[in-house]
C-alpha positions in Angstrom: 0.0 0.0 0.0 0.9 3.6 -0.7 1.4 5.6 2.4 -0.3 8.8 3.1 2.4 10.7 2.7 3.3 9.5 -0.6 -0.2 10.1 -1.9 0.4 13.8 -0.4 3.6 14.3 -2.1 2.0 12.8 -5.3 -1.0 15.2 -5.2 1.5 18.5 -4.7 3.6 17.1 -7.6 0.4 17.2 -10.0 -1.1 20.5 -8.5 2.1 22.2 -9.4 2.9 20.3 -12.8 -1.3 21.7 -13.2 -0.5 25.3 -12.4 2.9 25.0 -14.5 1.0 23.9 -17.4 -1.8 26.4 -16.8 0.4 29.0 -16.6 2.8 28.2 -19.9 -0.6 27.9 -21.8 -1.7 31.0 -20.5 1.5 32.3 -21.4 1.5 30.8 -24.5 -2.2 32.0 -25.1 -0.5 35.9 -24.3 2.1 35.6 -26.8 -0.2 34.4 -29.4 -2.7 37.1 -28.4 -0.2 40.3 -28.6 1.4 38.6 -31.5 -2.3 39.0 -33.5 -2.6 42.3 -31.4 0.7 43.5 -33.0 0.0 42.2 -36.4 -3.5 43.4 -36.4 -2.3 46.6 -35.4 0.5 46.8 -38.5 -2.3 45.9 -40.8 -3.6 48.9 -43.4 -6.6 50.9 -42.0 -10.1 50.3 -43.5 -9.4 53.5 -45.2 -6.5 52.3 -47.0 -8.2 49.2 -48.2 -11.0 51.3 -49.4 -9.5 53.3 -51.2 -7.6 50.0 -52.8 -7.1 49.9 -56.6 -4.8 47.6 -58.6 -1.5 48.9 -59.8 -2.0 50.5 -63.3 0.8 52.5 -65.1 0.5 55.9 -66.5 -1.3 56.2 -70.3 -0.7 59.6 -72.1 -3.3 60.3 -74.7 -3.0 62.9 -77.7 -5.7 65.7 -77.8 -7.4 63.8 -80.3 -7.9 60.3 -78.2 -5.2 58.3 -79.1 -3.1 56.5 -77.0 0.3 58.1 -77.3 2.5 56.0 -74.4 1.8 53.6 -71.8 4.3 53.2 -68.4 3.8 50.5 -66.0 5.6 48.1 -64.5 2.6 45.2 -65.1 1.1 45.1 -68.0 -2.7 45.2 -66.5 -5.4 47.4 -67.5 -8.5 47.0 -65.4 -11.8 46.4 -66.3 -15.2 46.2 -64.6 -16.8 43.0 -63.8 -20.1 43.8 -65.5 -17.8 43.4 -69.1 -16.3 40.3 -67.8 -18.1 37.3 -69.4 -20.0 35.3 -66.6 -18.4 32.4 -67.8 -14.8 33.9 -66.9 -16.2 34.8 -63.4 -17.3 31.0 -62.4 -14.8 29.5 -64.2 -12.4 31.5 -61.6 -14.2 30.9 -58.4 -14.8 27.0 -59.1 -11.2 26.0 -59.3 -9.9 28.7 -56.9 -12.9 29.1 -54.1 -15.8 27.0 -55.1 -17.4 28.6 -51.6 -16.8 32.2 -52.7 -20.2 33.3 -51.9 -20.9 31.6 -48.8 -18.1 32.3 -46.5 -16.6 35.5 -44.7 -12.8 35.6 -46.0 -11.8 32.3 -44.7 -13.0 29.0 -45.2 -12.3 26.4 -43.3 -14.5 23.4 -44.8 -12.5 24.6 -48.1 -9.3 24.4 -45.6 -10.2 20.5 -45.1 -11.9 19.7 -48.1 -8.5 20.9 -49.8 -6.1 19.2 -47.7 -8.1 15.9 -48.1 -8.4 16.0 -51.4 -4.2 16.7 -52.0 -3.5 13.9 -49.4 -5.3 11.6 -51.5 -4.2 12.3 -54.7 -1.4 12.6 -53.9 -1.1 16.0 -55.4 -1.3 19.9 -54.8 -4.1 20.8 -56.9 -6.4 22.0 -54.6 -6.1 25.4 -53.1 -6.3 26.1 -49.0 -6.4 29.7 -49.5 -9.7 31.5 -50.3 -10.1 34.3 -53.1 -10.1 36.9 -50.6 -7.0 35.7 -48.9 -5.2 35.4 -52.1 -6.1 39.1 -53.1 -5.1 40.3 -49.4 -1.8 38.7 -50.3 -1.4 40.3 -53.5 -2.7 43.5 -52.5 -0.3 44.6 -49.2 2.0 41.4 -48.5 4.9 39.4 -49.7 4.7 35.5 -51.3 7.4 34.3 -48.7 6.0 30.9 -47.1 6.1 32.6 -43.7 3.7 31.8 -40.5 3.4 35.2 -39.5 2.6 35.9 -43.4 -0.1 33.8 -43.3 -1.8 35.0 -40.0 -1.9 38.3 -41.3 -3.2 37.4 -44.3 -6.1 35.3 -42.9 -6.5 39.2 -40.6 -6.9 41.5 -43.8 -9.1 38.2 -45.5 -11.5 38.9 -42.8 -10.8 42.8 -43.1 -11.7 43.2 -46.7 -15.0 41.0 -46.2 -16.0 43.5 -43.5 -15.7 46.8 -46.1 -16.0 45.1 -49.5 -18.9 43.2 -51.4 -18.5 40.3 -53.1 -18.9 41.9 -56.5 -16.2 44.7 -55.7 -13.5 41.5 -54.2 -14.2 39.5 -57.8 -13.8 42.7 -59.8 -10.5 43.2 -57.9 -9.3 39.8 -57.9 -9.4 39.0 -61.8 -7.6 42.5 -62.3 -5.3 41.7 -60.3 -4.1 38.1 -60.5 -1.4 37.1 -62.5 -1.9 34.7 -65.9 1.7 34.2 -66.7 3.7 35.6 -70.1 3.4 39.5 -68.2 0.1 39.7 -68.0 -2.1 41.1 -64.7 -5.2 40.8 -64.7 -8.0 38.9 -66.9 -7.9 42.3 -69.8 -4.4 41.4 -70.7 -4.6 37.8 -70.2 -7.4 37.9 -73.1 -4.8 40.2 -75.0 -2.0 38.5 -74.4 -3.4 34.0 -74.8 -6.0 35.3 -77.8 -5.6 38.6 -79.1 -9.0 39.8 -78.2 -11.1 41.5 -75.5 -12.2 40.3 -72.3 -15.9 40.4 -74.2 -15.1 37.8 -76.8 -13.9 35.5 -74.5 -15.2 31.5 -75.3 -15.9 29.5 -72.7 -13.3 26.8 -73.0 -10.4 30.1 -73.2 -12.2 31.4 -70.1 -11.4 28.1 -68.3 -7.9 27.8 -69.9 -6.8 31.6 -68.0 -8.7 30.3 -65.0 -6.1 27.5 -64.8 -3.4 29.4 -65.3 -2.7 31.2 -61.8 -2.3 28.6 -59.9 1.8 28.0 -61.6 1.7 30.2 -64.2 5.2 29.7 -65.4 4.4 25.9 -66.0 0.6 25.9 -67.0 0.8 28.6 -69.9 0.4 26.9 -73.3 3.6 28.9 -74.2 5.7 27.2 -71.3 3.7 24.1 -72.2 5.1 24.0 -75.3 8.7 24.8 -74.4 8.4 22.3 -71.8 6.8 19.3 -73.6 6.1 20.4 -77.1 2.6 20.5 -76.8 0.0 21.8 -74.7 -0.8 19.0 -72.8 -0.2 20.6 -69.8 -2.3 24.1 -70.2 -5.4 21.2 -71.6 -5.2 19.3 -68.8 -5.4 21.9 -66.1 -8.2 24.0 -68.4 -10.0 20.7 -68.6 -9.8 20.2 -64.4 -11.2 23.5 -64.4 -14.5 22.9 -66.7 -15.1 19.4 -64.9 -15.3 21.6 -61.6 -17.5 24.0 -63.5 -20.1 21.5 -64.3 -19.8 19.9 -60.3 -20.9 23.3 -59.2 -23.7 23.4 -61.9 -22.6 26.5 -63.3 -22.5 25.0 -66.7 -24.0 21.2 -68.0 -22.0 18.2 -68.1 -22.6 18.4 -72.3 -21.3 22.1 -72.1 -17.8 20.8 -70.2 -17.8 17.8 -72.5 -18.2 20.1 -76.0 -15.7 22.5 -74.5 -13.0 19.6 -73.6 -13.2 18.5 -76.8 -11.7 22.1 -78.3 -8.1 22.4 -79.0 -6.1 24.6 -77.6 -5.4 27.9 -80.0 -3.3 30.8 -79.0 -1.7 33.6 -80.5 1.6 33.9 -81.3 3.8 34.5 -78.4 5.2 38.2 -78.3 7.8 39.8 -76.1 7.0 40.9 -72.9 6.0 44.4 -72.3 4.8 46.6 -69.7 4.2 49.5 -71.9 4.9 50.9 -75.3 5.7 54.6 -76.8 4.0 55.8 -80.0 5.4 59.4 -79.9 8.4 58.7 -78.3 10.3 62.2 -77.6 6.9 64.1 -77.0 5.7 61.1 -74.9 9.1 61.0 -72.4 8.9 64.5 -72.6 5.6 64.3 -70.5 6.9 62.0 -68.3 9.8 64.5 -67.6 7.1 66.9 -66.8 5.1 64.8 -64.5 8.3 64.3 -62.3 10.5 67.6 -62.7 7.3 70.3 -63.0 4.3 68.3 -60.8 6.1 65.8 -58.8 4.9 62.5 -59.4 7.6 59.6 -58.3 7.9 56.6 -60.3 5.9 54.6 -57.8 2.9 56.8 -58.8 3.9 57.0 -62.3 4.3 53.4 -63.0 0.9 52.1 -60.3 -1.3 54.8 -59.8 -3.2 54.4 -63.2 -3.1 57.8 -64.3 -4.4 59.5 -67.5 -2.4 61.8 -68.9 -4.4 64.1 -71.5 -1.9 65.9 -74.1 -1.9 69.1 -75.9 -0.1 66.8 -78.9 -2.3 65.9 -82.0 -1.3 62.7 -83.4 -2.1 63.7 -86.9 0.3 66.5 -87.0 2.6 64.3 -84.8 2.9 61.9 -88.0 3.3 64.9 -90.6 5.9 66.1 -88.4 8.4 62.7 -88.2 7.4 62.0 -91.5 8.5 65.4 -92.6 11.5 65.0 -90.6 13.0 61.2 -91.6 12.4 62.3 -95.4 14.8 65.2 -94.5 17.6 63.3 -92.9 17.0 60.6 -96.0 17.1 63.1 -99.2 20.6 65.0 -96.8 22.3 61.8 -95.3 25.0 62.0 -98.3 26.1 65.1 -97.1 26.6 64.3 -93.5 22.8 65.3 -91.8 21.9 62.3 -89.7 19.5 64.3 -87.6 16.7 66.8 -87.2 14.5 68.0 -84.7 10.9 69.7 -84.9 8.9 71.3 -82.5 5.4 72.8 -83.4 3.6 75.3 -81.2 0.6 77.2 -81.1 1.4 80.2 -80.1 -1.6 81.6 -79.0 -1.7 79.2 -75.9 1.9 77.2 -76.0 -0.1 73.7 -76.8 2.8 71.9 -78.3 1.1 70.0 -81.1 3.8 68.1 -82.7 7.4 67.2 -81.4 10.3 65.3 -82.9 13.4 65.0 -80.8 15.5 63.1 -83.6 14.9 60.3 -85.7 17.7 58.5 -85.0 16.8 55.0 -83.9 16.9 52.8 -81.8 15.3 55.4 -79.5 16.2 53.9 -76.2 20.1 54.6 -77.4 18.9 57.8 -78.5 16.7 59.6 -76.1 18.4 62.7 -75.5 15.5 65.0 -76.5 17.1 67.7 -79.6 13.9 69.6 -79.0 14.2 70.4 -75.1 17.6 69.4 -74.2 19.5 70.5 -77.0 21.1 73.7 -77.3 23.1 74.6 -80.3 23.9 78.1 -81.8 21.0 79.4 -84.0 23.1 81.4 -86.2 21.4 84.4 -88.2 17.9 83.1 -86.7 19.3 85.1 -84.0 18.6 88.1 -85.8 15.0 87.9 -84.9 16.0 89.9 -81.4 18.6 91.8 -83.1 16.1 94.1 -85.0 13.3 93.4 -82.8 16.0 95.3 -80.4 16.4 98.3 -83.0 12.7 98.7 -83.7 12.0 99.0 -79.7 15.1 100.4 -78.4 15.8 103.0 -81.5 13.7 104.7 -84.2 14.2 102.7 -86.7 11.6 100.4 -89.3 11.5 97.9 -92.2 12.7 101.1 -94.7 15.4 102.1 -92.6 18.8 101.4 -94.1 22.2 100.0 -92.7 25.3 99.8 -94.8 26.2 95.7 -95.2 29.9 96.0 -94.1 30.5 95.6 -90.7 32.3 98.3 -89.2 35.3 96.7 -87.2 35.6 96.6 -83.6 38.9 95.8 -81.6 38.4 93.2 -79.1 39.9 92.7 -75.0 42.9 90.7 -76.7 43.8 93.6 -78.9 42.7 91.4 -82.1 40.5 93.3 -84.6 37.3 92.1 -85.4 35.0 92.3 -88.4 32.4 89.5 -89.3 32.5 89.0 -93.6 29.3 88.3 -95.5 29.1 85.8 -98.1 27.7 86.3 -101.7 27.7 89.9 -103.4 26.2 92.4 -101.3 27.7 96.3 -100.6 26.6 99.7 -99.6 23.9 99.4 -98.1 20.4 98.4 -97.9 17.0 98.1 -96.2 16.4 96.1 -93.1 14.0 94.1 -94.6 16.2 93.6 -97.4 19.3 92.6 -94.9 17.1 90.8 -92.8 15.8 88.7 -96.1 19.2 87.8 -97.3 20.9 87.4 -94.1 23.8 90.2 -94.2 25.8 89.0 -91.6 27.3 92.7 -91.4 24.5 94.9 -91.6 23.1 92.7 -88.1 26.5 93.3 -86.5 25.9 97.1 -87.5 22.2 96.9 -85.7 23.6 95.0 -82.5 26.2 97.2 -82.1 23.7 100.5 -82.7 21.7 99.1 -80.1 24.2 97.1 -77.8 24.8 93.7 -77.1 23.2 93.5 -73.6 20.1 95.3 -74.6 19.6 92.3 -77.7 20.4 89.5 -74.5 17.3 91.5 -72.8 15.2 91.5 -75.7 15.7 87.6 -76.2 14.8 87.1 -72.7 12.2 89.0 -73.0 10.7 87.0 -75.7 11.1 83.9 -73.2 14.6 82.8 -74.3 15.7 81.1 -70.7 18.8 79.5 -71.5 22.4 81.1 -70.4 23.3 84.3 -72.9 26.7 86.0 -73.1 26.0 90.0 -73.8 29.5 89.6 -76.4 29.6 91.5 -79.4 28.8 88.6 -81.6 25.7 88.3 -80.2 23.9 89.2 -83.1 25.0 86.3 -85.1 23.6 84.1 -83.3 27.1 82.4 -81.7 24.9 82.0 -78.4 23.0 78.2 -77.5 19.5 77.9 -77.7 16.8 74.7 -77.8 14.3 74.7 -80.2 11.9 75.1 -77.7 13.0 77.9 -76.7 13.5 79.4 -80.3 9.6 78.4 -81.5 7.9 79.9 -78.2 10.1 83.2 -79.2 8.7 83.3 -82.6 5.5 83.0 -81.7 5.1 86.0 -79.9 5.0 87.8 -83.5 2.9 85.6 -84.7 0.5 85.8 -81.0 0.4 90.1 -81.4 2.8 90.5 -79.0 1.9 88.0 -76.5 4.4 84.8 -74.7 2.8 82.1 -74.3 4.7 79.1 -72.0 4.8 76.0 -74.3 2.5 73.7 -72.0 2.5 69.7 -73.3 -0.2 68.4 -70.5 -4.0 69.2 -70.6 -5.2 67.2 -67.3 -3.8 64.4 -64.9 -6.7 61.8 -64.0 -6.3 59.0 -61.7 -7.4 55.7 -61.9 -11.5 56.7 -61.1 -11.3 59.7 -63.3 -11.0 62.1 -60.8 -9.1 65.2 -62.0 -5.7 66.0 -60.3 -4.3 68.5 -62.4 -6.1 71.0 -64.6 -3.4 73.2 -66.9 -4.4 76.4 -68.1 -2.4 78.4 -70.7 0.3 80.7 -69.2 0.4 83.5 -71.8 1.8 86.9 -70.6 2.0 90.5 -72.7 5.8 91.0 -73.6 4.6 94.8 -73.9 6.4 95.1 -77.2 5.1 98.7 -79.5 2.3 97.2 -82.5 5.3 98.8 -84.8 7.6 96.3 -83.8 5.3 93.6 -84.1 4.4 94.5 -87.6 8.1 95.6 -88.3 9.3 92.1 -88.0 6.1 90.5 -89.4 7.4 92.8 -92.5 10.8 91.4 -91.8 10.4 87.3 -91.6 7.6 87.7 -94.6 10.7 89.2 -96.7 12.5 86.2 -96.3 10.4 83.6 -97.2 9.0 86.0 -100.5 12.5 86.8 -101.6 15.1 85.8 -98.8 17.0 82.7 -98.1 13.7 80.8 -96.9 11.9 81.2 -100.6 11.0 77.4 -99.9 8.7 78.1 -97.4 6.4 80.1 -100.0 4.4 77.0 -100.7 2.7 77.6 -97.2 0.1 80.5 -96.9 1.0 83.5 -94.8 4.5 82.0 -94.0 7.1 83.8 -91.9 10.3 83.0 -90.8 13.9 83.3 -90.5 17.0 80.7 -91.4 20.2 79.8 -89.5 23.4 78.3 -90.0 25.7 77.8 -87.5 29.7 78.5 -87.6 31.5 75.6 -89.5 28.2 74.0 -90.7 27.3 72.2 -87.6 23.7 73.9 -87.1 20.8 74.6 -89.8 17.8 76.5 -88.9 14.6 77.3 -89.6 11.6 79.2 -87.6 9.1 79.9 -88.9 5.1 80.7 -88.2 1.7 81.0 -90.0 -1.3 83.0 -88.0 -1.9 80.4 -85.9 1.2 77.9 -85.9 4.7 78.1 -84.9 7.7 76.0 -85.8 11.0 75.6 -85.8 13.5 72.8 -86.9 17.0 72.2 -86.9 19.2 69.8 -88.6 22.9 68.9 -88.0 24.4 65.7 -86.1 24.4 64.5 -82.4 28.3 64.4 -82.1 28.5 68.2 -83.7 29.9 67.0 -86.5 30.2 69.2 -89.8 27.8 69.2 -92.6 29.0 69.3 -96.1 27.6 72.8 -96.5 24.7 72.4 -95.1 22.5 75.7 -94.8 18.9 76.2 -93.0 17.6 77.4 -96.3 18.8 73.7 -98.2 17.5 71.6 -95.5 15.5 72.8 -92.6 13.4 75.0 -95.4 11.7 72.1 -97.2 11.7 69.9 -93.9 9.4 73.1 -92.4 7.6 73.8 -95.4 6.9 69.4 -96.1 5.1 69.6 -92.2 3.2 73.4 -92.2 1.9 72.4 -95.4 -0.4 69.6 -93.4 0.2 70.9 -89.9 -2.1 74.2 -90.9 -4.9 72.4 -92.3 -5.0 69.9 -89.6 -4.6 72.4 -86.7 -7.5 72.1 -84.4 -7.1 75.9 -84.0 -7.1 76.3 -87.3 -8.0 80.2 -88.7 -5.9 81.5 -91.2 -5.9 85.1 -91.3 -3.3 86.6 -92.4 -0.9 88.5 -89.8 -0.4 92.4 -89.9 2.4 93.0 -92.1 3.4 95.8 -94.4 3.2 95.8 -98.1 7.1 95.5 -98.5 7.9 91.9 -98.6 6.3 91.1 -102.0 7.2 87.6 -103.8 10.6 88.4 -106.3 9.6 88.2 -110.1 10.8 85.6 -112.1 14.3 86.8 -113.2 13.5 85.9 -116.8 10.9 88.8 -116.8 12.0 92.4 -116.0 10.2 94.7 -113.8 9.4 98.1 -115.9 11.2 100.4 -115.1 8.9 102.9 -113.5 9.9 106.7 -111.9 9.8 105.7 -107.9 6.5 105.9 -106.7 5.9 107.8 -103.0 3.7 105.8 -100.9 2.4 106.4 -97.5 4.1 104.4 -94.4 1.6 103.6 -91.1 4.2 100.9 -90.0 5.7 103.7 -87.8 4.3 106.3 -85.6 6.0 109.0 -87.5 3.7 108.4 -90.4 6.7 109.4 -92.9 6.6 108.8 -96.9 8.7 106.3 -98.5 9.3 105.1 -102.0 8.7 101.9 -103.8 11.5 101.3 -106.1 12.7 98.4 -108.3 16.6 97.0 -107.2 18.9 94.8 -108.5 18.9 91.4 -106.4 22.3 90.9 -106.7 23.6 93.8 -105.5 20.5 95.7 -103.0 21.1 98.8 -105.3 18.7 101.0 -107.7 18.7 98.1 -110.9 19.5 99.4 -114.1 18.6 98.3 -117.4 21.7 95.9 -117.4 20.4 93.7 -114.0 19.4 90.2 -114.6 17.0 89.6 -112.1 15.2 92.7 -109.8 12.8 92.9 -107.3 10.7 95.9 -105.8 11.5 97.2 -102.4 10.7 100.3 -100.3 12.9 102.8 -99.0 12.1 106.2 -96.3 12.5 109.4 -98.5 16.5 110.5 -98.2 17.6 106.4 -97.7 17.5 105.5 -101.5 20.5 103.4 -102.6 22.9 104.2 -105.2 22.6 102.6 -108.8 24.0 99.3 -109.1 27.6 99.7 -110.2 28.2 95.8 -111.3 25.6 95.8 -114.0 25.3 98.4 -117.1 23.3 99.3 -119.6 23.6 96.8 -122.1 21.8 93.8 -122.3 23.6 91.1 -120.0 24.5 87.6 -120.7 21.8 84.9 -119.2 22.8 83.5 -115.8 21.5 80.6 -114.0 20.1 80.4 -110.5 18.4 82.4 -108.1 20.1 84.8 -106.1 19.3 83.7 -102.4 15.4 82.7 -102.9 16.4 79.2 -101.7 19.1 79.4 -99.8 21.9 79.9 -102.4 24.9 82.7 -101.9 25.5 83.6 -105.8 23.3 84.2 -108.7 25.9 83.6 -111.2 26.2 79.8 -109.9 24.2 76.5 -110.1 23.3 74.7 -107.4 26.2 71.9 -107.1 25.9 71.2 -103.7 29.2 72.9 -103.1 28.4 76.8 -102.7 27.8 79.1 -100.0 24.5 80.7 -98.8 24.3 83.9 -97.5 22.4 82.9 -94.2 25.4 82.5 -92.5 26.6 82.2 -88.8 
């Protein structure tokens, strides 16, 4: 027998290993309890779940509805569930959560129902986690096989059942699930499998993507086919998931059976791709935008799903690279391999069109030549050179300045004198300098009215990159963009008025609420309606009988040509009424052209895109600008002018209302023609400015001579067009 005080010592030794356990459950119970505590508490606030949607990259649409660029990072584009077929929808929820609509986030007959089924086939094809739990996974956590992953996704399961219908978790769940081959989401799975929309769905493809996110990297009939060279494996899971289908009665057994019997047909398999670019400098130029101007970070960028409306018009966007490739194609023998375009409207700074280069690929060439490059302009300087003069001194279109540049002696002690190139002397109208780009008489005019005050008038006119106030400044020997150059020109073309080039309409999320909403930034530069008209009168002279003659096939065209020193830059900017443009040509290095001028090749790449850009122009009104009488289209040099007494003529381009005279002058020279000229034009001079007779030609009857003296860009009359001469747009 067992003595009393054995029994005694028995009892304690229980009571105690009772209170131990009691207490090390309890304690264990604690741990368990603050660990849920602590994870419920790092879970996201019914607010944040809310206000969940699936991560959608940025799309940037043109101003006439198409897609111009999409950026992502998953290639997913929602869709709502009522334009998902019905067939998709149950297709889904048989083979992934067959009690969907009865439980509350976690189901835990599914749980054994699941594991039973797996132990005795001896397989993993049934799921243990519900719909819900699978999208609270993909929504806030990590894959990693984790216990304290799984508790809290079982906690935001439950979460989202409490603030979310069943409807909105299906919707969510199908955009958001992945389907293998970079697709997200049942949209781009339909895209991606069959080439089609989420509409057109059959039922037997509905059932094939339904299979899929379970391993999607071994059940797509792509890896299928890599794997095995057939599809065996994508059939076999599709036809698991229409045999489940008809167990749940959401279709007959005859309409599983018909739809087993289907092959397998997919389209072809393309690379992966998260996004694409249509317009490619104008679209990353947006992007640039959204970051530098209205801070938007990648994240929200490439997941926030946000519409991007555009001030570009696709139609013009195409005129304008077609324009541009045919003018690096026709110049690539004589050493052009780029050009750039950017097209404005200046009366609001939409940028319609823009072409950073042609140069492909792009992603080895995406250094923007529009907005990032900045190369001297040459004589399309000149535009703030006599805009200077008209404001600053009293001085118009008649006024005349003699074509040799007075010298100047420079800090080092060298003298300096810029040259002009073709035959020009004594001296001449502004329009008519202006027209044929004396290189002199603009150094005259700069010098008149000092350097610093031409750097003030080219800010003024919205030029914002660095300028240096040297004496040279008025040939252009400064760097520009051709951003900066368009929005300059337009002001003439606006009456006076800047507007801020603007490339972004609205900003929209992912419901279509509006974050941003840009307005036009246009600001009165103040300039006198002289000077406005002045240079209207100025640019029109170069395109009726200057060095940008091309540019006469466009209505109401204006403009001035560049050419850098050395042939490294060509330029032309140019406007209509109610379109601005400028483009440049030259290479990315800085290499030379083989004499390459803006009147040989940025001309007819201009005048090839304004010819369609001004009928397409949604702004579109074509009335001609003010401009005075003087820049009239040069007769055809095989027909004289007759020779007339000069004609007085009343001037209203200037406040002092003063007479001038409408004379005929030789177009070699810029002096009175006599009988002996070739080719003459008519021009108008103030009273006491004539010009002297022309002192190369006589009397007699000349001999013929070929070509055009600078019409289209060419330096001597007396010379053909061999691709080797000089033009008188220089510097």
């Amino acid at each position: 027998m067992i003595s009393p005080t054995v029994k005694r010592r028995v009892k304690t030794i229980l009571l105690w290993m009772e209170i131990t356990f009691i207490l090390i459950l309890g304690a264990g119970m604690g741990v368990v309890l603050g660990a849920f505590y602590q994870m419920n508490k790092s879970l996201p606030p019914d607010q944040v779940i809310d206000n969940y949607r699936a991560p959608v990259g940025t799309k940037i649409i043109s101003s006439d509805g198409v897609v111009l660029a999409k950026i992502a990072t998953e290639n997913r584009e929602p869709v709502p569930l009522d334009r998902i077929p019905k067939h998709m929808q149950d297709a889904m929820v048989a083979i992934e959560d067959s009690r969907f609509y009865q439980h509350s986030g976690l189901d835990f007959r599914g749980l054994v129902r699941a594991l039973w089924a797996n132990v005795t086939d001896r397989d993993m094809s049934q799921g243990a986690s519900t719909i819900t739990q699978q999208l609270a996974r993909n929504m806030f956590l990590s894959s990693r096989k984790k216990l304290s992953r799984k508790i809290k996704e079982m906690l935001l399961a439950v979460q989202i059942e409490r603030n979310w219908t069943k409807s909105r978790i299906l919707e969510t769940y199908l955009n958001q699930v992945y389907f293998g081959s970079g697709a997200y989401g049942v949209k781009a799975a339909a895209q991606v499998y069959f080439g089609k929309d989420i509409k057109d769905l059959k039922l037997e493809e509905a059932a094939m993507l339904a299979g899929l996110p379970q391993r999607p990297s071994d059940l797509s009939p792509y890896a299928s086919m890599r794997a095995v060279g057939n599809y065996d494996r994508t059939k076999s899971r599709r036809n698991m998931v229409l045999e489940r289908m008809a167990e749940l009665k959401f279709i007959t057994p005859q309409q599983a059976a018909e739809a087993k019997a289907k092959p397998i047909k997919v389209a072809k398999e393309k690379p992966r791709s998260t996004g694409f670019f249509r317009a490619k400098y104008a679209a990353q130029y947006v992007l640039d935008q959204l970051r530098d101007k209205y801070n938007y970070d990648e994240d929200i960028i490439n997941k926030a799903g946000l519409t991007v409306v555009t001030t570009i018009n696709w139609k013009m966007q195409q005129a304008a690279e077609k324009a541009a490739r045919a003018g690096v194609n026709e110049w690539r023998r004589r050493k052009v391999s780029e050009i750039a375009l950017v097209s404005l409207d200046p009366h609001n700074g939409y940028v319609r069109a823009m072409v950073g280069g042609v140069q492909e690929p792009w992603e080895k060439y995406q250094f923007n030549c529009v907005t990032q490059a900045k190369r001297q302009p040459g004589s399309s300087f000149k535009l703030f050179v006599y805009t200077a003069a008209f404001e600053k001194l009293d001085k118009n279109p008649y006024s005349s300045v003699p074509v040799t540049a007075r010298g100047i002696r420079m800090p080092d002690g060298k003298f300096y004198q810029p040259k002009n190139h073709g035959k020009m002397s004594g001296s001449v109208s502004y329009a008519k300098a202006f027209a044929l780009s004396s290189n002199g008489a603009a150094f005259n005019v700069g010098m008149e009215v000092g350097p610093k005050v031409v750097a003030d008038t080219a800010r003024r006119l919205g030029v914002t990159s660095r300028l240096y106030a040297y004496p040279s400044i008025s040939l252009g020997v400064n760097e520009v963009t051709p951003l900066e150059m368009a929005s300059a020109y337009g002001v003439f073309a606006a009456g006076g008025k800047l507007a801020e080039p603007m490339v972004i309409l609205q900003v929209r999320d992912q419901t279509g609420k509006v974050l941003e909403d840009m307005q036009p930034k246009v600001k009165d530069t103040g300039l006198k309606q002289s000077t406005i008209e002045s240079i209207n009168t100025l640019t029109e002279a170069v395109v009726q009988y200057g060095t940008g003659n091309a540019a006469r096939v466009v209505p109401n065209a204006h403009g001035k040509t560049g050419t850098s020193e050395e042939y490294t830059d060509a330029w032309f900017c140019g406007y209509t009424p109610d379109l601005v443009t400028a483009v440049w040509a030259g290479n990315r290095n800085n290499a030379q052209m083989e004499h390459i001028f803006g009147g040989t090749v940025a001309v007819p790449v201009w005048a090839n895109y304004m010819k369609q850009a001004v009928e397409l122009n949604p702004a579109k009104k074509n009335k001609p600008l003010l401009a005075s009488s003087t820049a009239k289209a040069r007769p055809d040099r095989k027909r004289r002018d007759a020779r007339k007494s000069p004609t007085p003529v009343p001037f209203t381009g200037d406040s002092n209302e003063r007479n001038v005279l409408r004379v005929t002058v030789c177009s070699e020279t810029g002096m009175l023609a006599r009988e002996g000229c070739p080719a003459t034009h008519t021009e108008e001079y103030l009273l006491g400015d004539l010009p002297s007779r022309c002192t190369l030609h006589g009397d007699s009857k000349p001999k013929e001579k070929k070509g055009d003296s600078a019409g289209d860009g060419k330096p001597d009359a007396t010379e053909p067009d061999d691709g080797k001469t000089k033009s008188p747009d220089q510097q």
